[in-house]
C-alpha positions as CSV (number, residue, x, y, z in Angstrom):
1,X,-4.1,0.3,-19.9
2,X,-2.0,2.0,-17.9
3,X,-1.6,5.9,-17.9
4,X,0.3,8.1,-15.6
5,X,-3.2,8.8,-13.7
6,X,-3.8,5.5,-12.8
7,X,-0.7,3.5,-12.6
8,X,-1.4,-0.6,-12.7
9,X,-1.3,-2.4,-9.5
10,X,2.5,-3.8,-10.7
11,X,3.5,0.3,-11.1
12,X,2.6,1.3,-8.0
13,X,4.3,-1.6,-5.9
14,X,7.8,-0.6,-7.6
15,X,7.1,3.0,-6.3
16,X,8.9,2.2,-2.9
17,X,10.2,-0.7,-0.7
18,X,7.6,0.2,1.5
19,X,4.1,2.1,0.9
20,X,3.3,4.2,4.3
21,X,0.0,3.0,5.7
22,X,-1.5,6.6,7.2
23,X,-4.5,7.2,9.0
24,X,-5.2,10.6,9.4
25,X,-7.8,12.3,12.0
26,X,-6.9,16.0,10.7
27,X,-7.1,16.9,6.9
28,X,-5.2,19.7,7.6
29,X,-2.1,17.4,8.2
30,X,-2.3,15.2,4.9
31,X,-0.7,17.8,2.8
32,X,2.4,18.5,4.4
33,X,2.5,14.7,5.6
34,X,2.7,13.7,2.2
35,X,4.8,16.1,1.2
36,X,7.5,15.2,3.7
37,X,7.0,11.7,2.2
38,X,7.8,12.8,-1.0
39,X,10.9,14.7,0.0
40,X,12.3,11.7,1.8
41,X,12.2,9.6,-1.4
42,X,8.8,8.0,-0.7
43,X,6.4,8.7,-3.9
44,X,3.3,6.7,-2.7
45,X,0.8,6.8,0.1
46,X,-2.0,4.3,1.3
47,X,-4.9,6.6,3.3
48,X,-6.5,4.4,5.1
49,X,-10.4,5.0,5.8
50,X,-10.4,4.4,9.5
51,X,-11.2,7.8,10.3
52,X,-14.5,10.0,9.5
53,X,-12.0,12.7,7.3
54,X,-10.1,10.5,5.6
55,X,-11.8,11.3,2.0
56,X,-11.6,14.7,2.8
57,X,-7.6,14.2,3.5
58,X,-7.4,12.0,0.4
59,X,-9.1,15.2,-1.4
60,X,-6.3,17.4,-0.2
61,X,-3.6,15.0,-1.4
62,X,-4.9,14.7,-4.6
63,X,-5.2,18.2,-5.7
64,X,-2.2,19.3,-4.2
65,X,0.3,16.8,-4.0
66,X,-0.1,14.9,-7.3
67,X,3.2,14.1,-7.4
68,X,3.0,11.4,-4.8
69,X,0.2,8.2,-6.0
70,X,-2.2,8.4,-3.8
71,X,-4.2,5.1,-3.1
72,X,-6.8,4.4,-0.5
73,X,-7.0,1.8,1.7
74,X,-9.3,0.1,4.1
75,X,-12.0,-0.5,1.6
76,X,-14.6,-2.9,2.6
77,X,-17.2,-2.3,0.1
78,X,-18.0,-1.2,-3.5
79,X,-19.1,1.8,-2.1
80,X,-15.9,2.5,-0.6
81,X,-14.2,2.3,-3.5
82,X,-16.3,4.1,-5.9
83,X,-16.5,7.0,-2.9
84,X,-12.1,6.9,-2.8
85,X,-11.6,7.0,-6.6
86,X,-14.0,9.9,-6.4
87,X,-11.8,11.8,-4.1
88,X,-8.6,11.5,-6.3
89,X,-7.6,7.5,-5.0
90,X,-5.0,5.9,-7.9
91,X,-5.6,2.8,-6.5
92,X,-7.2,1.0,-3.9
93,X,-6.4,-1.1,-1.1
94,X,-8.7,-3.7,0.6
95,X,-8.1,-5.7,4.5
96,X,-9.9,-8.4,2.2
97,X,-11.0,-9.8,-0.9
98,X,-14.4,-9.9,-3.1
99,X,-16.0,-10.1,-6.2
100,X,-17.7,-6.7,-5.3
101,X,-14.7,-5.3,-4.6
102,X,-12.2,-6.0,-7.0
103,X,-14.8,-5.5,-10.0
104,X,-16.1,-2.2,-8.2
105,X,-11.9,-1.2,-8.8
106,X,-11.5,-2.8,-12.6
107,X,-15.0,-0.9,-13.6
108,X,-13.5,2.4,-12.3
109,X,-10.1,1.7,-13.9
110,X,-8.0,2.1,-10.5
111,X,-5.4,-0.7,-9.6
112,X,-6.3,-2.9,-6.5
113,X,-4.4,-4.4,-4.2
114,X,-7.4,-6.5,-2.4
115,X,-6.1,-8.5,0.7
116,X,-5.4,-12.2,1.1
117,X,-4.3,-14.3,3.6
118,X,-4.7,-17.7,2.2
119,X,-4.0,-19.8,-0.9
120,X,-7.2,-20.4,-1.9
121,X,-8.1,-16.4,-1.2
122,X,-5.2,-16.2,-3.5
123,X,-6.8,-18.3,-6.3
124,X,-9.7,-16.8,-6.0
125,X,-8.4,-13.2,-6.9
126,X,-6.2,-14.6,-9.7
127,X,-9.9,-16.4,-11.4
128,X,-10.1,-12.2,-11.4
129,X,-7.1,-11.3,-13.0
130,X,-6.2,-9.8,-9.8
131,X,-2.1,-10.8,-9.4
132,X,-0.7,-7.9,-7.3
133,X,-2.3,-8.8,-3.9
134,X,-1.8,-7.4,-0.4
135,X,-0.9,-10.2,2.4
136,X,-3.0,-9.7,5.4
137,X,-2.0,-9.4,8.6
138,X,1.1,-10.6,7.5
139,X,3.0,-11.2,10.9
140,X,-0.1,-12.8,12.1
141,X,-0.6,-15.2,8.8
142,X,2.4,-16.7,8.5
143,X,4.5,-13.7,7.5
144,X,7.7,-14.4,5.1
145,X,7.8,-18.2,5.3
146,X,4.6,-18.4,4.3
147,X,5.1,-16.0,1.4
148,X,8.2,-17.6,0.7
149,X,6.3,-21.2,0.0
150,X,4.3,-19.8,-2.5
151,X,6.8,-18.7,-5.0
152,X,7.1,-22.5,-6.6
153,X,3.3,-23.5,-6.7
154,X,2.2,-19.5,-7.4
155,X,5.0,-17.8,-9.2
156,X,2.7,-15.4,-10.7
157,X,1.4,-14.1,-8.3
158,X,3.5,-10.5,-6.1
159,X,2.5,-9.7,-2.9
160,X,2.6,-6.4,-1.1
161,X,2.5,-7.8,2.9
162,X,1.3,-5.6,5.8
163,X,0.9,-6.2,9.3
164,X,2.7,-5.9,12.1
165,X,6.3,-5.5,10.1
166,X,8.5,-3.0,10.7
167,X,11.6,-1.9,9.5
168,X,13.9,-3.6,11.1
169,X,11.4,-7.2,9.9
170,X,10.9,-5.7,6.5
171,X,14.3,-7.3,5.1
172,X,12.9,-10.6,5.6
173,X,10.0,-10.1,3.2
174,X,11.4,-7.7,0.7
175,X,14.6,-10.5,-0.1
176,X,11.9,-12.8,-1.7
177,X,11.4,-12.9,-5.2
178,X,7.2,-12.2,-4.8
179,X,7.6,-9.4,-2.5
180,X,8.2,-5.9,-4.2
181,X,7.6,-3.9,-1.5
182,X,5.7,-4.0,2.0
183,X,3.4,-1.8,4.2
184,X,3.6,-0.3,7.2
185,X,3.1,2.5,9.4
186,X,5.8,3.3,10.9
187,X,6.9,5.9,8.8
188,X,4.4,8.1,10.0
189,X,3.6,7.7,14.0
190,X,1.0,8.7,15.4
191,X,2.3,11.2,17.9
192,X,4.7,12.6,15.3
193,X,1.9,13.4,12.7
194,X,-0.2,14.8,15.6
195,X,2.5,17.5,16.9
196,X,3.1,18.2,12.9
197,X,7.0,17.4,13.1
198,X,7.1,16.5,9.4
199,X,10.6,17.2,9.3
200,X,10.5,13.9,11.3
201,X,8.1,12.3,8.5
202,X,10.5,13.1,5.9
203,X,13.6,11.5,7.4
204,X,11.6,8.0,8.6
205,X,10.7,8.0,5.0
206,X,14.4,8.5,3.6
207,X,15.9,6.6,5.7
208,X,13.6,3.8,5.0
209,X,14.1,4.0,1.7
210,X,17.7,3.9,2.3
211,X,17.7,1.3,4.3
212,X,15.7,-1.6,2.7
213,X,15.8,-0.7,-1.1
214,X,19.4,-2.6,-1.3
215,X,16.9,-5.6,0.2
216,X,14.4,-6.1,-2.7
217,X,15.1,-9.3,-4.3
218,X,18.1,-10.0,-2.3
219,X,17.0,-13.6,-2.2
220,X,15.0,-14.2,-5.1
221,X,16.2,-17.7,-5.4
Protein backbone atom coordinates (compact mmCIF):
# COMPACT_ATOMS: atom_id res chain seq x y z
CA UNK A 1 0.00 0.00 0.00
CA UNK A 2 1.12 3.16 -0.74
CA UNK A 3 1.66 5.97 1.96
CA UNK A 4 3.28 9.28 1.67
CA UNK A 5 6.55 7.66 3.25
CA UNK A 6 7.02 5.30 0.67
CA UNK A 7 5.46 6.37 -2.53
CA UNK A 8 4.89 3.17 -5.11
CA UNK A 9 7.38 2.85 -7.89
CA UNK A 10 4.36 4.40 -10.39
CA UNK A 11 4.26 7.64 -7.68
CA UNK A 12 7.60 8.47 -7.79
CA UNK A 13 8.13 8.30 -11.74
CA UNK A 14 5.25 11.10 -12.01
CA UNK A 15 7.39 13.16 -9.57
CA UNK A 16 9.32 14.82 -12.53
CA UNK A 17 10.18 14.38 -16.26
CA UNK A 18 13.44 13.67 -15.17
CA UNK A 19 14.88 12.12 -11.76
CA UNK A 20 18.52 13.75 -11.23
CA UNK A 21 20.98 10.95 -10.94
CA UNK A 22 23.72 12.46 -8.15
CA UNK A 23 26.75 11.12 -6.86
CA UNK A 24 28.01 12.87 -4.17
CA UNK A 25 31.73 12.70 -2.69
CA UNK A 26 30.86 15.42 0.14
CA UNK A 27 27.82 14.98 2.50
CA UNK A 28 28.13 18.32 3.34
CA UNK A 29 26.81 19.24 -0.26
CA UNK A 30 23.60 16.83 -0.36
CA UNK A 31 21.52 19.20 1.58
CA UNK A 32 21.69 22.28 -0.14
CA UNK A 33 22.00 20.17 -3.50
CA UNK A 34 18.74 18.93 -2.88
CA UNK A 35 17.35 21.75 -1.86
CA UNK A 36 18.15 23.71 -4.84
CA UNK A 37 16.46 20.75 -6.65
CA UNK A 38 13.47 21.29 -4.87
CA UNK A 39 13.28 25.00 -5.49
CA UNK A 40 13.73 24.51 -9.17
CA UNK A 41 10.57 22.35 -9.37
CA UNK A 42 12.41 18.93 -9.10
CA UNK A 43 10.83 16.87 -5.98
CA UNK A 44 12.86 13.63 -6.35
CA UNK A 45 16.46 12.58 -6.14
CA UNK A 46 18.36 9.18 -7.11
CA UNK A 47 21.80 9.05 -4.74
CA UNK A 48 23.71 6.90 -6.34
CA UNK A 49 26.17 4.62 -4.15
CA UNK A 50 29.29 5.11 -6.11
CA UNK A 51 30.95 6.93 -3.55
CA UNK A 52 32.20 5.72 0.14
CA UNK A 53 29.63 8.82 1.74
CA UNK A 54 26.86 8.37 -0.13
CA UNK A 55 24.70 6.74 2.90
CA UNK A 56 25.86 9.30 4.96
CA UNK A 57 24.61 12.01 2.27
CA UNK A 58 21.38 9.97 1.82
CA UNK A 59 21.17 10.39 5.82
CA UNK A 60 21.38 14.15 5.48
CA UNK A 61 18.73 14.29 2.87
CA UNK A 62 16.41 12.39 4.58
CA UNK A 63 16.20 14.14 7.81
CA UNK A 64 16.38 17.44 6.49
CA UNK A 65 14.93 17.64 3.24
CA UNK A 66 11.90 15.33 3.46
CA UNK A 67 10.22 17.19 1.17
CA UNK A 68 12.08 15.94 -1.85
CA UNK A 69 11.71 11.59 -2.27
CA UNK A 70 14.72 10.50 -1.75
CA UNK A 71 15.65 7.06 -3.56
CA UNK A 72 18.99 5.34 -3.80
CA UNK A 73 20.44 4.04 -6.53
CA UNK A 74 23.33 1.89 -7.63
CA UNK A 75 22.18 -1.05 -5.58
CA UNK A 76 23.79 -4.23 -6.45
CA UNK A 77 22.93 -6.30 -3.65
CA UNK A 78 20.35 -7.09 -0.90
CA UNK A 79 22.58 -5.64 1.25
CA UNK A 80 22.63 -2.49 -0.46
CA UNK A 81 19.25 -2.08 -0.22
CA UNK A 82 18.44 -2.99 3.15
CA UNK A 83 21.69 -0.57 4.20
CA UNK A 84 19.78 2.54 1.77
CA UNK A 85 16.24 2.09 3.25
CA UNK A 86 18.03 2.24 6.56
CA UNK A 87 19.39 5.58 5.81
CA UNK A 88 15.99 7.21 4.87
CA UNK A 89 15.95 5.76 0.82
CA UNK A 90 11.87 5.86 -0.51
CA UNK A 91 12.85 3.77 -3.04
CA UNK A 92 15.50 2.10 -4.71
CA UNK A 93 17.23 2.02 -7.88
CA UNK A 94 19.32 -0.97 -9.29
CA UNK A 95 21.97 -0.85 -12.74
CA UNK A 96 20.33 -4.45 -12.91
CA UNK A 97 17.81 -6.88 -12.03
CA UNK A 98 17.43 -9.93 -9.38
CA UNK A 99 15.38 -11.97 -7.40
CA UNK A 100 17.59 -10.83 -4.40
CA UNK A 101 17.09 -7.59 -5.18
CA UNK A 102 13.83 -6.80 -5.94
CA UNK A 103 12.40 -9.12 -2.93
CA UNK A 104 15.15 -7.46 -0.65
CA UNK A 105 12.98 -3.94 -1.84
CA UNK A 106 9.15 -5.60 -1.55
CA UNK A 107 10.18 -7.13 2.02
CA UNK A 108 11.31 -3.63 3.16
CA UNK A 109 8.26 -2.00 1.55
CA UNK A 110 10.33 0.63 -0.72
CA UNK A 111 9.41 0.95 -4.43
CA UNK A 112 12.10 -0.42 -6.98
CA UNK A 113 13.03 0.57 -10.05
CA UNK A 114 15.56 -2.53 -10.84
CA UNK A 115 17.30 -2.09 -14.31
CA UNK A 116 16.63 -3.95 -17.51
CA UNK A 117 17.91 -3.85 -20.78
CA UNK A 118 16.30 -6.59 -22.48
CA UNK A 119 12.81 -8.23 -23.09
CA UNK A 120 13.31 -11.17 -21.39
CA UNK A 121 15.04 -9.14 -18.30
CA UNK A 122 11.77 -7.41 -18.64
CA UNK A 123 9.69 -10.59 -18.20
CA UNK A 124 11.51 -11.70 -15.69
CA UNK A 125 10.77 -8.61 -13.36
CA UNK A 126 7.12 -8.57 -14.31
CA UNK A 127 6.96 -12.85 -13.06
CA UNK A 128 7.86 -10.35 -9.83
CA UNK A 129 5.20 -7.89 -10.01
CA UNK A 130 7.92 -5.55 -10.67
CA UNK A 131 6.25 -3.06 -13.79
CA UNK A 132 7.99 0.24 -13.18
CA UNK A 133 11.54 -0.60 -14.48
CA UNK A 134 14.64 1.46 -15.21
CA UNK A 135 16.10 1.00 -18.92
CA UNK A 136 19.83 0.49 -18.75
CA UNK A 137 22.17 2.12 -20.35
CA UNK A 138 19.66 3.36 -22.44
CA UNK A 139 21.63 5.26 -25.28
CA UNK A 140 23.80 2.19 -25.40
CA UNK A 141 20.65 -0.47 -25.56
CA UNK A 142 18.73 0.65 -28.05
CA UNK A 143 17.49 3.89 -26.46
CA UNK A 144 13.84 5.20 -27.71
CA UNK A 145 13.33 2.87 -30.57
CA UNK A 146 13.76 0.14 -28.67
CA UNK A 147 11.51 1.44 -25.94
CA UNK A 148 9.15 2.43 -28.41
CA UNK A 149 8.77 -1.45 -29.86
CA UNK A 150 7.76 -2.57 -26.66
CA UNK A 151 4.63 -0.68 -26.08
CA UNK A 152 2.39 -3.29 -28.42
CA UNK A 153 3.82 -6.66 -27.19
CA UNK A 154 4.41 -5.07 -23.34
CA UNK A 155 1.96 -2.35 -22.75
CA UNK A 156 2.09 -2.90 -19.11
CA UNK A 157 5.05 -2.43 -18.46
CA UNK A 158 6.69 1.98 -17.83
CA UNK A 159 10.04 2.48 -18.09
CA UNK A 160 12.21 5.16 -16.46
CA UNK A 161 15.44 5.12 -19.14
CA UNK A 162 19.00 6.36 -18.04
CA UNK A 163 22.09 6.51 -19.81
CA UNK A 164 23.79 8.73 -21.73
CA UNK A 165 20.47 11.08 -22.43
CA UNK A 166 20.49 14.42 -21.91
CA UNK A 167 18.22 17.15 -22.22
CA UNK A 168 18.28 18.06 -25.35
CA UNK A 169 17.76 13.67 -26.20
CA UNK A 170 15.28 13.42 -23.41
CA UNK A 171 12.22 14.56 -25.74
CA UNK A 172 12.62 11.54 -27.68
CA UNK A 173 11.91 9.15 -24.82
CA UNK A 174 9.55 11.17 -22.68
CA UNK A 175 6.88 11.46 -26.13
CA UNK A 176 6.35 7.64 -25.70
CA UNK A 177 3.49 6.40 -24.06
CA UNK A 178 5.83 3.82 -21.54
CA UNK A 179 8.14 6.54 -20.64
CA UNK A 180 7.05 8.85 -17.62
CA UNK A 181 10.05 10.30 -16.93
CA UNK A 182 13.92 9.69 -17.61
CA UNK A 183 17.26 9.95 -15.66
CA UNK A 184 20.07 11.79 -15.89
CA UNK A 185 22.80 13.72 -14.45
CA UNK A 186 23.00 16.62 -15.92
CA UNK A 187 21.15 18.55 -13.66
CA UNK A 188 23.79 18.39 -11.31
CA UNK A 189 27.46 18.53 -12.86
CA UNK A 190 30.13 17.59 -11.32
CA UNK A 191 32.16 20.72 -11.22
CA UNK A 192 29.05 22.80 -10.33
CA UNK A 193 28.18 20.63 -7.22
CA UNK A 194 31.96 20.71 -6.27
CA UNK A 195 32.34 24.72 -6.22
CA UNK A 196 28.72 24.62 -4.25
CA UNK A 197 26.98 26.99 -7.03
CA UNK A 198 23.59 25.59 -6.15
CA UNK A 199 22.06 28.64 -7.42
CA UNK A 200 23.20 26.94 -10.67
CA UNK A 201 21.52 23.46 -9.41
CA UNK A 202 18.33 25.03 -8.96
CA UNK A 203 18.01 26.65 -12.36
CA UNK A 204 19.31 23.21 -14.50
CA UNK A 205 16.55 21.79 -12.51
CA UNK A 206 13.73 24.40 -13.45
CA UNK A 207 14.54 24.80 -16.58
CA UNK A 208 14.44 21.17 -17.15
CA UNK A 209 11.37 20.83 -15.78
CA UNK A 210 10.28 23.56 -18.04
CA UNK A 211 11.48 22.39 -20.81
CA UNK A 212 10.48 18.64 -21.20
CA UNK A 213 7.32 18.44 -18.99
CA UNK A 214 5.13 19.78 -22.20
CA UNK A 215 7.01 16.40 -23.77
CA UNK A 216 5.54 13.52 -21.58
CA UNK A 217 3.26 11.65 -23.71
CA UNK A 218 3.50 13.82 -26.62
CA UNK A 219 3.43 10.73 -28.82
CA UNK A 220 1.63 8.24 -26.93
CA UNK A 221 0.17 6.74 -30.06
Amino acid sequence: MTTPDRPTAAEVMGLSPVIPVVVLDDPEAAVPLARALHAGGVGVVELTLRTPTALESARRIAAEVPEVVLGVGTCVSAADVERSVEAGARFVVSPGSTPAIIRAAQESGVAVLPGVSTVSEALAALELGVRDLKFFPAEQAGGAPFLGALRSPLPQLRFCPTGGISQASAPDYLGLSNVPCVGGSWLTPASVVAEGRFGEVERLAREAVEALGPHRGASAA
